[in-house]
VOMARPA-571059 format. One record per residue (C-alpha): x, y, z; chain; residue number from 1; residue in three letters. Coordinates in Angstrom, 3 decimals. Layout:
N
     east    north       up mol seq type
        X        Y        Z   A NUM  ALA
...
//
This chain:
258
     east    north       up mol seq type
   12.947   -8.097   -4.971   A   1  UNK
   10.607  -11.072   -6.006   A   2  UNK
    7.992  -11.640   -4.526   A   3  UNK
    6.157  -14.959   -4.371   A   4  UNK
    2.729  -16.257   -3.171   A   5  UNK
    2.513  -19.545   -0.959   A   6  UNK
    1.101  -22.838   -3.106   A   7  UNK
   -3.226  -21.938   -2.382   A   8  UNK
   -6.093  -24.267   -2.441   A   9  UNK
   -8.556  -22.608   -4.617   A  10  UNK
  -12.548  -23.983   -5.498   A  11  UNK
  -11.053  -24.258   -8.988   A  12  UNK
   -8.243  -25.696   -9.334   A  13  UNK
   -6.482  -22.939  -10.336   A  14  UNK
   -5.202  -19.519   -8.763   A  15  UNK
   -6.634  -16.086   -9.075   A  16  UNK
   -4.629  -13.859  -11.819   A  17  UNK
   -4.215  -10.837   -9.730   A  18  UNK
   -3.883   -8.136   -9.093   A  19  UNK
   -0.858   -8.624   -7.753   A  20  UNK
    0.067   -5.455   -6.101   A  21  UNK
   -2.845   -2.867   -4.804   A  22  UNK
   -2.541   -0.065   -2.685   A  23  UNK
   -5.069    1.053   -0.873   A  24  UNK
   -6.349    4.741    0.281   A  25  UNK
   -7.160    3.356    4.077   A  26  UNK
  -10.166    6.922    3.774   A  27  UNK
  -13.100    7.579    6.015   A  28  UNK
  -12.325    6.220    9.591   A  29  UNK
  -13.133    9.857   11.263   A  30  UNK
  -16.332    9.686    9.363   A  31  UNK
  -17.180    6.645   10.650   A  32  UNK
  -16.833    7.168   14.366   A  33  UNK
  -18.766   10.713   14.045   A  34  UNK
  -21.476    8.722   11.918   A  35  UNK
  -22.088    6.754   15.352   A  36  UNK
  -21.610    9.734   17.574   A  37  UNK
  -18.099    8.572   18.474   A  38  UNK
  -14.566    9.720   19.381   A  39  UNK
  -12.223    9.600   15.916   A  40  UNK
   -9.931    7.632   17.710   A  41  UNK
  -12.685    5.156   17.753   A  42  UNK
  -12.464    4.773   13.730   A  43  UNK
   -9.136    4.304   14.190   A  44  UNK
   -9.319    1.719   15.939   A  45  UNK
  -12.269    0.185   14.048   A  46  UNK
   -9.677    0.958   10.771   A  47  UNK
   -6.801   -1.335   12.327   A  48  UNK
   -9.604   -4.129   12.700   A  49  UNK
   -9.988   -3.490    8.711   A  50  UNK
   -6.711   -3.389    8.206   A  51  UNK
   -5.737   -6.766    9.848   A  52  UNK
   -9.354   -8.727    7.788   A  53  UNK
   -8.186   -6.833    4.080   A  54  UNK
   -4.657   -8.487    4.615   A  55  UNK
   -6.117  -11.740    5.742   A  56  UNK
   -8.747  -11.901    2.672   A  57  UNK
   -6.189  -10.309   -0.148   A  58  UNK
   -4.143  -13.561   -0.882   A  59  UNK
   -7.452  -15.036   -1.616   A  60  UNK
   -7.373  -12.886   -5.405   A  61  UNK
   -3.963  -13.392   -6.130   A  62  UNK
   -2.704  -10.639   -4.652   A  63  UNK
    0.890  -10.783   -3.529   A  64  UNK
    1.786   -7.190   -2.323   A  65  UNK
   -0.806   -4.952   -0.298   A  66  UNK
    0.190   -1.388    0.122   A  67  UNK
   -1.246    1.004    2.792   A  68  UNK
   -1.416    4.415    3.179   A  69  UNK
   -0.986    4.651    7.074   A  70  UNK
    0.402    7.890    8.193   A  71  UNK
    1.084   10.953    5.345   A  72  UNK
    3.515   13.722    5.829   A  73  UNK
    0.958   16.200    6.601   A  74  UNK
   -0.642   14.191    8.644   A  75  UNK
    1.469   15.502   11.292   A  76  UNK
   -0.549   19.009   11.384   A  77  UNK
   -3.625   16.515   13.121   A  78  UNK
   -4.387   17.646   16.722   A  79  UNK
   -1.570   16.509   18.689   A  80  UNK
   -4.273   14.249   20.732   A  81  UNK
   -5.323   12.194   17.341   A  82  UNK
   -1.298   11.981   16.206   A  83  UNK
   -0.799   10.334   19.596   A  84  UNK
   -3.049    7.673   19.421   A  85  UNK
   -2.190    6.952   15.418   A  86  UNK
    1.029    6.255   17.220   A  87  UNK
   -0.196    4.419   19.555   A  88  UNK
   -2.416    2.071   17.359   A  89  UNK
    1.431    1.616   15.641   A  90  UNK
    2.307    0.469   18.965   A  91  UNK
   -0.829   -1.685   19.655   A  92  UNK
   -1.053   -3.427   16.355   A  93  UNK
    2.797   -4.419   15.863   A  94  UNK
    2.660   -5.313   19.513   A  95  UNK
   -0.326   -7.711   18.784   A  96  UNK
    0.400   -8.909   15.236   A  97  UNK
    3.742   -9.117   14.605   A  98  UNK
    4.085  -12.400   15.377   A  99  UNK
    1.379  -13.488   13.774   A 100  UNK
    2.158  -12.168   10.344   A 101  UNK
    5.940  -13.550   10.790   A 102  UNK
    4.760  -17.233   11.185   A 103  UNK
    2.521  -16.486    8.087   A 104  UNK
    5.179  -15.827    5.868   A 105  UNK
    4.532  -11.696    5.554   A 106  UNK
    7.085   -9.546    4.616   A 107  UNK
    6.941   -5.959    6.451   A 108  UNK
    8.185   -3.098    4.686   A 109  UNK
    7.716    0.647    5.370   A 110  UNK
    7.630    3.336    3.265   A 111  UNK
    8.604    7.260    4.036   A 112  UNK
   10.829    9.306    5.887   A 113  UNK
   12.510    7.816    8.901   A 114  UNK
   14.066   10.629   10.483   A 115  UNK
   11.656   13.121   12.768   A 116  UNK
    9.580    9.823   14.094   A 117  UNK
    9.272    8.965   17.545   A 118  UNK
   12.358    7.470   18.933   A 119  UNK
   10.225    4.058   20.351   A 120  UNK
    7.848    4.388   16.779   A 121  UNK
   11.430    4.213   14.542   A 122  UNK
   12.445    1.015   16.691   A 123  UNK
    8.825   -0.616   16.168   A 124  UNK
    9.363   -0.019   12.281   A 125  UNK
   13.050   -0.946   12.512   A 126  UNK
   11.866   -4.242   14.267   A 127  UNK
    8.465   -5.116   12.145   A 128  UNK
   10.732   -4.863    9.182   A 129  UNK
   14.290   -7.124   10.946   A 130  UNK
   11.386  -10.038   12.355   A 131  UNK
    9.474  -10.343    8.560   A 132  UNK
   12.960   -9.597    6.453   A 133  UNK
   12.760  -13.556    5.683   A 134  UNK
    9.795  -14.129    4.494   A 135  UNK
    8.194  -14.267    1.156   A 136  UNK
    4.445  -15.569    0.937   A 137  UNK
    3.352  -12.097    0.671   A 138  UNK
    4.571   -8.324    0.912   A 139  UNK
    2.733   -6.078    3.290   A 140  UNK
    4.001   -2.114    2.518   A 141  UNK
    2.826    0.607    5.166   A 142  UNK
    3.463    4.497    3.967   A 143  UNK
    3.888    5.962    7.423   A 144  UNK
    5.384    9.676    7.419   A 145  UNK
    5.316    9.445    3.814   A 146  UNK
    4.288   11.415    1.002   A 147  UNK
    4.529   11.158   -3.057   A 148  UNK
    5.861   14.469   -3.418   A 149  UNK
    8.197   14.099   -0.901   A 150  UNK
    9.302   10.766   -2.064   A 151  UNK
   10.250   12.214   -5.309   A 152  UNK
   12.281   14.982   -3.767   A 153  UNK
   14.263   12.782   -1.560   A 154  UNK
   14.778    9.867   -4.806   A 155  UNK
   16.265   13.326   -6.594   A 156  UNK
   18.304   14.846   -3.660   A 157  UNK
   19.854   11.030   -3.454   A 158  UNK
   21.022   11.111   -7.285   A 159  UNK
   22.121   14.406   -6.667   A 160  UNK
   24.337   12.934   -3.766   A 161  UNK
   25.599   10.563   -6.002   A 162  UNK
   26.682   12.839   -8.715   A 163  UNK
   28.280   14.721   -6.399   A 164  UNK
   30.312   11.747   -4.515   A 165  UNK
   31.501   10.881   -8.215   A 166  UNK
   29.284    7.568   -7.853   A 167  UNK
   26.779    8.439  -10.860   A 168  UNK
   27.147   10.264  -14.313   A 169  UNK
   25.454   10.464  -17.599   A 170  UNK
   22.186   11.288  -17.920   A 171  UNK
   19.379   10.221  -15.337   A 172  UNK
   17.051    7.733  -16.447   A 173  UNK
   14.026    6.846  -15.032   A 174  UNK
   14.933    3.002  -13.853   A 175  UNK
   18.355    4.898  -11.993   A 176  UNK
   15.204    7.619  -10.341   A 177  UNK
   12.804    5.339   -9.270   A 178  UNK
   15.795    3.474   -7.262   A 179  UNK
   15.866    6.180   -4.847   A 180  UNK
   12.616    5.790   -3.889   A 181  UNK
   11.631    4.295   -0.453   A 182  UNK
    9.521    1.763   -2.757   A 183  UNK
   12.604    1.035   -5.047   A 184  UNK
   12.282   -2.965   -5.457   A 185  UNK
    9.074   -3.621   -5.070   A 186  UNK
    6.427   -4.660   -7.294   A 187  UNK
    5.112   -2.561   -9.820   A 188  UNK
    1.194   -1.250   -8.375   A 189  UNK
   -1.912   -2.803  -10.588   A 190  UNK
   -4.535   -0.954   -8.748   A 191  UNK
   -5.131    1.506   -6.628   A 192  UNK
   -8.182    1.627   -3.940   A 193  UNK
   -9.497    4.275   -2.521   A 194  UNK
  -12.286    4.161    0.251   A 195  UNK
  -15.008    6.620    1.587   A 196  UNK
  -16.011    7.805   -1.566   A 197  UNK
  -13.903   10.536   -2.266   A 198  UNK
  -11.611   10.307   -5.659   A 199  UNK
   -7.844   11.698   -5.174   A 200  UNK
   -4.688   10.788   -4.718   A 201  UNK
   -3.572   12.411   -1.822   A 202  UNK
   -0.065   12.668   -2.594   A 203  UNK
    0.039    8.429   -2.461   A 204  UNK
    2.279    7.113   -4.687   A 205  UNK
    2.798    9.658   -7.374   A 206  UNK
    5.116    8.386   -9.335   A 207  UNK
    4.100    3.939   -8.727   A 208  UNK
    0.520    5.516   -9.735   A 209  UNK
    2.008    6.119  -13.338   A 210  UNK
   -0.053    3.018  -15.218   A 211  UNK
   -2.224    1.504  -12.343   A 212  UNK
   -6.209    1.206  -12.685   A 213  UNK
   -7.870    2.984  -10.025   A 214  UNK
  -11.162    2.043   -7.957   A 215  UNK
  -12.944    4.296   -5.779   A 216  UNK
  -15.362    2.473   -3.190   A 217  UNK
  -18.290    4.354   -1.396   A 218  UNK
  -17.393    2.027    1.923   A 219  UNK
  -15.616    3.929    4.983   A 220  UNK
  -12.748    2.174    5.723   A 221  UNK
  -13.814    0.723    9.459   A 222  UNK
  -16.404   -1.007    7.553   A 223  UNK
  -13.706   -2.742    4.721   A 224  UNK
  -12.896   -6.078    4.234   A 225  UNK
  -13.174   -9.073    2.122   A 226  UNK
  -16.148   -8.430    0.076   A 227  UNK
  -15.364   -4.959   -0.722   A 228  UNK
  -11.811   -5.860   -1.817   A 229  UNK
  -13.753   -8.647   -3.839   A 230  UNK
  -15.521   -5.654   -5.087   A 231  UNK
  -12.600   -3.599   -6.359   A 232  UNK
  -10.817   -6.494   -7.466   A 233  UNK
  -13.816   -7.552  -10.082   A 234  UNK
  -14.074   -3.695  -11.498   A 235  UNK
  -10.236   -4.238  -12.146   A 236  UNK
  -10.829   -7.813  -14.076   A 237  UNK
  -13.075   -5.197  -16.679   A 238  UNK
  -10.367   -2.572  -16.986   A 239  UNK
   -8.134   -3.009  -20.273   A 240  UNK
   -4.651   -2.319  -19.537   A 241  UNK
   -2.651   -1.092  -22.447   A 242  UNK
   -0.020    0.953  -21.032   A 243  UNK
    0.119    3.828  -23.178   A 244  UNK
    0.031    1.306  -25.954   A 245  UNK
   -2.771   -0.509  -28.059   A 246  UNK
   -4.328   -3.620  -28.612   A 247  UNK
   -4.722   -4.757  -32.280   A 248  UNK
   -8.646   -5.096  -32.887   A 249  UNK
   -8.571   -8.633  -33.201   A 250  UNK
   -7.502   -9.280  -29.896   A 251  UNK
   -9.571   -6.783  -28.269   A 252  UNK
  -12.607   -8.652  -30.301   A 253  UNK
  -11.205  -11.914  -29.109   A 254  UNK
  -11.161  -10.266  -25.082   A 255  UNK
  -14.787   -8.977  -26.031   A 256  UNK
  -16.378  -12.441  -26.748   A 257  UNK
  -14.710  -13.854  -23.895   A 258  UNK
//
């Protein structure tokens, strides 16, 4: 899948260079609310707010694909109170923006295990993805019930199938793997963005994580939007990206006096 940014007005004349495809760590929404004395599912809420401003303000840098980690596998061990209203803010903020994003050329994707979701939460994702299937000004990925570990195991059980059905042989190489993943056709990930100040992965995006930069913000995630993206987006403009490989010395003197 290719995916393309609408024609921008920028101060400069000229478009941002990227990243094109972050992922973000959506961290710190329960430390928010008890920061201000209030119920989690407060910082939820605040968190879709963020949400909704971060995917307004990333087209602004270039970015084409945001990717969010909404709802992990383990999550599901939360009191059964805080799982319900995750599920409803699912509800709430498909109910709200789905429109919205469709007319602004977003593409909806999501990412994880289908099966064991609510029957009316499956439909929601089943429709967010039908409505935005045409569109192409920018990708919008949400990891609900998902998990990098879990990803991987499912990408192997389906070669496995395929071996089996007489579909695949020969040995397995990594571009036949990663097409069993739930993110198989989308953009490789440039950075990845975690809020709240803690620095893991969380089991996001194991194996996508392979060669991105990473940026870890001291921001709770209620409290995210435009100028911390800004933020992360800048520290990635100083990484160098080599890729396992190296850059001759000229060119990284030539990068240096830039």
């Amino acid at each position: 899948m290719t995916v393309q940014t609408a024609a921008t007005s920028f101060e400069d004349g000229q478009p941002p260079q990227g990243p094109h495809h972050v992922a973000i760590i959506m961290d710190g929404n329960g430390r928010w609310a008890e920061r201000r004395g209030l119920p989690r599912a407060m910082g939820h809420r605040e968190g879709v707010q963020a949400l909704k401003r971060t995917v307004q303000a990333a087209p602004r840098f270039g970015i084409r694909c945001l990717t969010v980690f909404g709802f992990s596998t383990e999550n599901w061990q939360r009191p059964a109170e805080e799982v319900s209203d995750l599920m409803g803010l699912v509800r709430a903020y498909v109910g709200s923006d789905l429109d919205r994003l469709k007319k602004e050329g977003v593409r909806i994707r999501i990412l994880g295990r289908r099966a064991g979701l609510p029957t009316d939460i499956a439909a929601i994702v089943d429709k967010a993805e039908a409505n935005t299937a045409g569109n192409d000004r920018f990708l919008l990925q949400v990891a609900f019930n998902y998990g990098g570990r879990a990803d991987i195991v499912d990408a192997a059980q389906a070669w496995a199938d395929k071996v089996a059905r007489g579909e695949a042989a020969g040995p397995l190489t990594e571009e036949a793997f990663a097409l069993g993943l739930s993110s198989a056709g989308g953009p490789p990930v440039d950075l990845i963005v975690r809020t709240s100040g803690e620095q893991r992965l969380s089991n996001f995006l194991l194996w996508e994580a392979a060669y991105a930069e990473f940026v870890f913000q001291d921001v709770l995630w209620p409290d995210y939007g435009a100028e911390a993206l800004g933020d992360a987006v800048a520290q990635y403009h100083n990484r160098d990206r080599r890729f396992g490989g190296r850059h001759p010395a000229s060119s990284k003197a030539a990068r240096a006096k830039g």
